[in-house]
C-alpha positions as CSV (number, residue, x, y, z in Angstrom):
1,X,45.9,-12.6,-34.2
2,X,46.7,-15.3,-31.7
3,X,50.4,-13.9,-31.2
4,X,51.7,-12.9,-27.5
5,X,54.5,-11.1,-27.0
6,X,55.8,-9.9,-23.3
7,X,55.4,-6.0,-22.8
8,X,58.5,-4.1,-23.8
9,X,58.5,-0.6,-22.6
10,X,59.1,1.9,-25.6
11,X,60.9,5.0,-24.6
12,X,60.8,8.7,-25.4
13,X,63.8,10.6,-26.9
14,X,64.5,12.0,-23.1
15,X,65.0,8.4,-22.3
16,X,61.4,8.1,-20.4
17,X,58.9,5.4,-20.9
18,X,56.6,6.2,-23.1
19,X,54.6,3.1,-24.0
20,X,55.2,-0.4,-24.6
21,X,54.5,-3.5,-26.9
22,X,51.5,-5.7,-25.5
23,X,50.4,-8.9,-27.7
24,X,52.1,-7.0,-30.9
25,X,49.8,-3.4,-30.1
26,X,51.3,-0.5,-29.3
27,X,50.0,0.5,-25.8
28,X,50.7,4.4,-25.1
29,X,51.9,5.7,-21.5
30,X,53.0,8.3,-19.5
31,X,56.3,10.4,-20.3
32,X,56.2,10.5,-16.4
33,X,60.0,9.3,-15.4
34,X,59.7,6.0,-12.7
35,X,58.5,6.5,-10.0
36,X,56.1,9.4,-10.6
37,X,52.7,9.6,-10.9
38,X,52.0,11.0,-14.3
39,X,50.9,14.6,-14.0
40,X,46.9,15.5,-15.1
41,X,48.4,16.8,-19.0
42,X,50.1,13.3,-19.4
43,X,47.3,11.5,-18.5
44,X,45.1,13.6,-20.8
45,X,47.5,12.7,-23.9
46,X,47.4,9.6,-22.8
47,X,43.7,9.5,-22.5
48,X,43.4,11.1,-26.0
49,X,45.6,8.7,-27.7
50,X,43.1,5.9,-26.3
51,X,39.7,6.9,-26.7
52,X,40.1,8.6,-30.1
53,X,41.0,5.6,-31.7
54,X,38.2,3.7,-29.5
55,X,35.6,6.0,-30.7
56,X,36.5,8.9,-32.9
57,X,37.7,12.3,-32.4
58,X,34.2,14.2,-32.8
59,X,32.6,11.6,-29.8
60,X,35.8,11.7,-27.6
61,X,34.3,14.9,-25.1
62,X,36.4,16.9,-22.7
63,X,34.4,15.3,-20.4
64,X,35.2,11.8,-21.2
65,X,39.0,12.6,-21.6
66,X,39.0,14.2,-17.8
67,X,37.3,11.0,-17.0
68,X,39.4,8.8,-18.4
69,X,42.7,10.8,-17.3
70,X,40.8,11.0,-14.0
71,X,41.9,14.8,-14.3
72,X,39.4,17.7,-13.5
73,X,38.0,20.3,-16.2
74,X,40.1,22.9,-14.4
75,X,43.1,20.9,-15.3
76,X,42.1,20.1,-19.2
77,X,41.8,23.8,-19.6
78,X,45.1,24.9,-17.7
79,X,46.9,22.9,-20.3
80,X,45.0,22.8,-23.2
81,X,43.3,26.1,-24.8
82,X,40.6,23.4,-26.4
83,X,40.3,20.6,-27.3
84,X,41.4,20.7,-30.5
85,X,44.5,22.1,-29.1
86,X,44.8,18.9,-27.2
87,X,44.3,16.8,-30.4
88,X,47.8,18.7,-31.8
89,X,49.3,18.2,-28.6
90,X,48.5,14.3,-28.9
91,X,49.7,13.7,-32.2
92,X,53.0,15.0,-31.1
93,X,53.1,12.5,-28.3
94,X,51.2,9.9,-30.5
95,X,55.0,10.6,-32.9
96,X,57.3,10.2,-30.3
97,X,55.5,7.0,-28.4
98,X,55.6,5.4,-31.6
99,X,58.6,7.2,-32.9
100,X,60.6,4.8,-30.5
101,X,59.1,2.1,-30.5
102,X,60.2,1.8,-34.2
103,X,63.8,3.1,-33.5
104,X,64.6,0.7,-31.3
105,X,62.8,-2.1,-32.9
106,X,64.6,-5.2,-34.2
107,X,64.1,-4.8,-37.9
108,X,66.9,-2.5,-38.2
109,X,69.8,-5.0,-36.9
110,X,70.3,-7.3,-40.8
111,X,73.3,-6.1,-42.5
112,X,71.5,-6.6,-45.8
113,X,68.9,-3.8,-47.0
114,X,66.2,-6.2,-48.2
115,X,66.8,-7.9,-44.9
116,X,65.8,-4.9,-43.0
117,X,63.3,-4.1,-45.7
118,X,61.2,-7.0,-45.1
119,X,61.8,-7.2,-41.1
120,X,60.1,-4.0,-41.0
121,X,56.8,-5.7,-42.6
122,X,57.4,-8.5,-40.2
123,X,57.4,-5.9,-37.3
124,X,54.5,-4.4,-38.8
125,X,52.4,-7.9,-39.0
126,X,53.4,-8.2,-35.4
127,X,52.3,-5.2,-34.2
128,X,48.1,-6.5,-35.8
129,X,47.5,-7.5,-32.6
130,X,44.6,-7.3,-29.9
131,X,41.9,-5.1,-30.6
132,X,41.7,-2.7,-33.2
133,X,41.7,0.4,-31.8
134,X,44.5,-1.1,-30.4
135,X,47.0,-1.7,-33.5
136,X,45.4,0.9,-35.9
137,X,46.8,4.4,-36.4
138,X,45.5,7.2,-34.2
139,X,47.8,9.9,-37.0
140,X,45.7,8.0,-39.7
141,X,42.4,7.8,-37.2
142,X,42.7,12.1,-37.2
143,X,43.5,12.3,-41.1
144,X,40.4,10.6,-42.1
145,X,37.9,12.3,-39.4
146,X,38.9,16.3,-39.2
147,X,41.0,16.2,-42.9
148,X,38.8,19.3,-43.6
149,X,37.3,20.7,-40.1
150,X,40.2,20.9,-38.5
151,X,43.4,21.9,-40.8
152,X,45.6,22.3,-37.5
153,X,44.5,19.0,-36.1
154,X,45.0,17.0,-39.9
155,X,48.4,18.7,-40.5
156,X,50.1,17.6,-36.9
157,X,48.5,14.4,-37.7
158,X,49.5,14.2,-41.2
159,X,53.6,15.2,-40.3
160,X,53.0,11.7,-38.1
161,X,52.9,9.6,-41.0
162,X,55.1,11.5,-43.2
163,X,57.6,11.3,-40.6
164,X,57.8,7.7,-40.1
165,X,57.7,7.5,-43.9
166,X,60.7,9.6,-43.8
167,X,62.9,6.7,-41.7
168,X,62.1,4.3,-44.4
169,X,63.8,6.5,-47.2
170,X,67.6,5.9,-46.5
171,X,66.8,1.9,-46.7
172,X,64.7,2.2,-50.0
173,X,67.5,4.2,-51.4
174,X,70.2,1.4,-50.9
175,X,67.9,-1.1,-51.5
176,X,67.0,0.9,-55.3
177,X,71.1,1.6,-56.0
178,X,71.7,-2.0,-55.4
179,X,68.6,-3.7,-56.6
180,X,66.1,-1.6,-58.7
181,X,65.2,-1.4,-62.3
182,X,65.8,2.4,-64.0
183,X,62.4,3.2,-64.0
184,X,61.7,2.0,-60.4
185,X,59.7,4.7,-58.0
186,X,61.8,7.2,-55.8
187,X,62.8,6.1,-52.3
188,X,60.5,9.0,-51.0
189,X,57.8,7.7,-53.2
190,X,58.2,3.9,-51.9
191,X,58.5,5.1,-48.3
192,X,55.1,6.6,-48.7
193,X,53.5,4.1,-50.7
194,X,54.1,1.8,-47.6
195,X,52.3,4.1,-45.1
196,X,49.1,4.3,-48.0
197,X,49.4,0.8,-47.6
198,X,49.3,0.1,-44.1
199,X,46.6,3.2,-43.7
200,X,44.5,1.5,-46.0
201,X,44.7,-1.6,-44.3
202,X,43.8,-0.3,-41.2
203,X,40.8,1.2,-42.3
204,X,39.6,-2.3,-43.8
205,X,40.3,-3.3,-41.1
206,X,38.0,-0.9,-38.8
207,X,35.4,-2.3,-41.4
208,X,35.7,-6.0,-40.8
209,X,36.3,-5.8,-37.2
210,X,39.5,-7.9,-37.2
211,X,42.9,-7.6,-38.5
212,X,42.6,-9.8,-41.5
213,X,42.1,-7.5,-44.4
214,X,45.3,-5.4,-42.8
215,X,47.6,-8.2,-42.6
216,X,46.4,-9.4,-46.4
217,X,47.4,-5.7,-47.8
218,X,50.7,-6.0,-46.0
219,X,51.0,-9.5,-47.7
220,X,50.5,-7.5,-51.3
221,X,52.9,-5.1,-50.1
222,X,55.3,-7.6,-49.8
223,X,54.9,-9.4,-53.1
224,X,55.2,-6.0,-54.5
225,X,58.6,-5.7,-52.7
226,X,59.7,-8.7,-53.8
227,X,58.9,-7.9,-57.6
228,X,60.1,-4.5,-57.1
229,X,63.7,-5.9,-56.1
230,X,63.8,-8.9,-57.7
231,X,64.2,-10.8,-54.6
232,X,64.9,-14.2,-55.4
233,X,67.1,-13.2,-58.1
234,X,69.6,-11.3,-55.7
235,X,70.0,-14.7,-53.6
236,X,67.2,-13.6,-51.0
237,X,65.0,-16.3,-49.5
């Protein structure tokens, strides 16, 4: 995607910068508040969230994390018991990088459901941006690599999605009491349905090495939507 966007920062819940919005991709950083260097375990989570989804969790090594958090052994292993244990660890920050970015995105300010329904996709186009390590999922990157080697790993992972699926519901919900036909999904069951979705897409996308196949599932998704709600009908464009 040729779209360029300025870099917004995204914020933790404690208020601290956490990552920010480069060309559409969400580009993780350090919970460190201004002015301080980030200390070696933020760097390492940082690090993680980077080089798994560059080259996998099983060839991301201790020693390339310490390198690339330019952190020493000593220091992995005074914060994390393993490495694994600093995979759980990163999907908790991987949720609350990305956890603001969404809550303070745009897409929520329409007074209409559908409007807000359909500025989420368009937030989610936006973000198919840069590389694609760089705009695919590291939650979904985890799922599909340790779903059976590492149950601790897959589950923090997993709550990732299902959480951000979660923040979807309430909007479904309106959207189904006000638009839906009686034998239309549950809100829970739509709010997942657009995480399989954009998963999905990101692993065709890992396959064609661009973003294309990703932005045409989210293009389905949305003619689904549409359908779903009878869009045009209710007097949306």
């Amino acid at each position: 995607m040729s779209k360029t966007s300025s870099a917004s920062p995204v914020s933790s819940a404690s208020g601290q910068a956490t990552g920010s919005v480069s060309a559409g991709a969400v580009e993780p950083a350090s919970q460190a508040p201004a002015g301080r260097r980030p200390n070696a375990r933020e760097r390492l989570l940082d690090a993680a969230l980077k080089l798994i989804r560059e080259t996998g969790y099983a060839a991301t090594t201790v020693d390339a994390l310490c390198a690339e958090a330019g952190a020493t052994k000593g220091a992995f292993f005074h914060h994390f018991v393993s490495k694994d244990d600093l995979a759980v660890a990163a999907a908790a920050h991987w949720a609350e990088t990305t956890g603001m970015l969404f809550e303070t995105a745009p897409y929520h300010a329409p007074d209409d459901v559908l409007d807000r329904i359909f500025a989420y996709l368009d937030f989610r186009d936006a973000l198919l941006a840069g590389t694609v390590p760089e705009f695919t999922c590291f939650a979904g990157t985890m799922i599909q690599e340790v779903h059976e080697s590492a149950p601790a790993i897959r589950d923090a992972a997993y709550a990732c999605v299902t959480g951000h699926a979660s923040t979807l519901e309430a909007d479904f919900a309106e959207a189904l009491a006000l638009y839906g036909a009686p034998d239309a999904p549950s809100a829970q069951s739509l709010a997942l349905y657009t995480q399989a979705v954009l998963q999905g897409g990101f692993i065709l996308a890992k396959g064609a090495g661009h973003a294309g196949p990703a932005r045409e599932t989210l293009a389905h998704l949305r003619r689904y939507l549409e359908q779903l709600f009878d869009r045009k009908e209710t007097g949306h464009a």
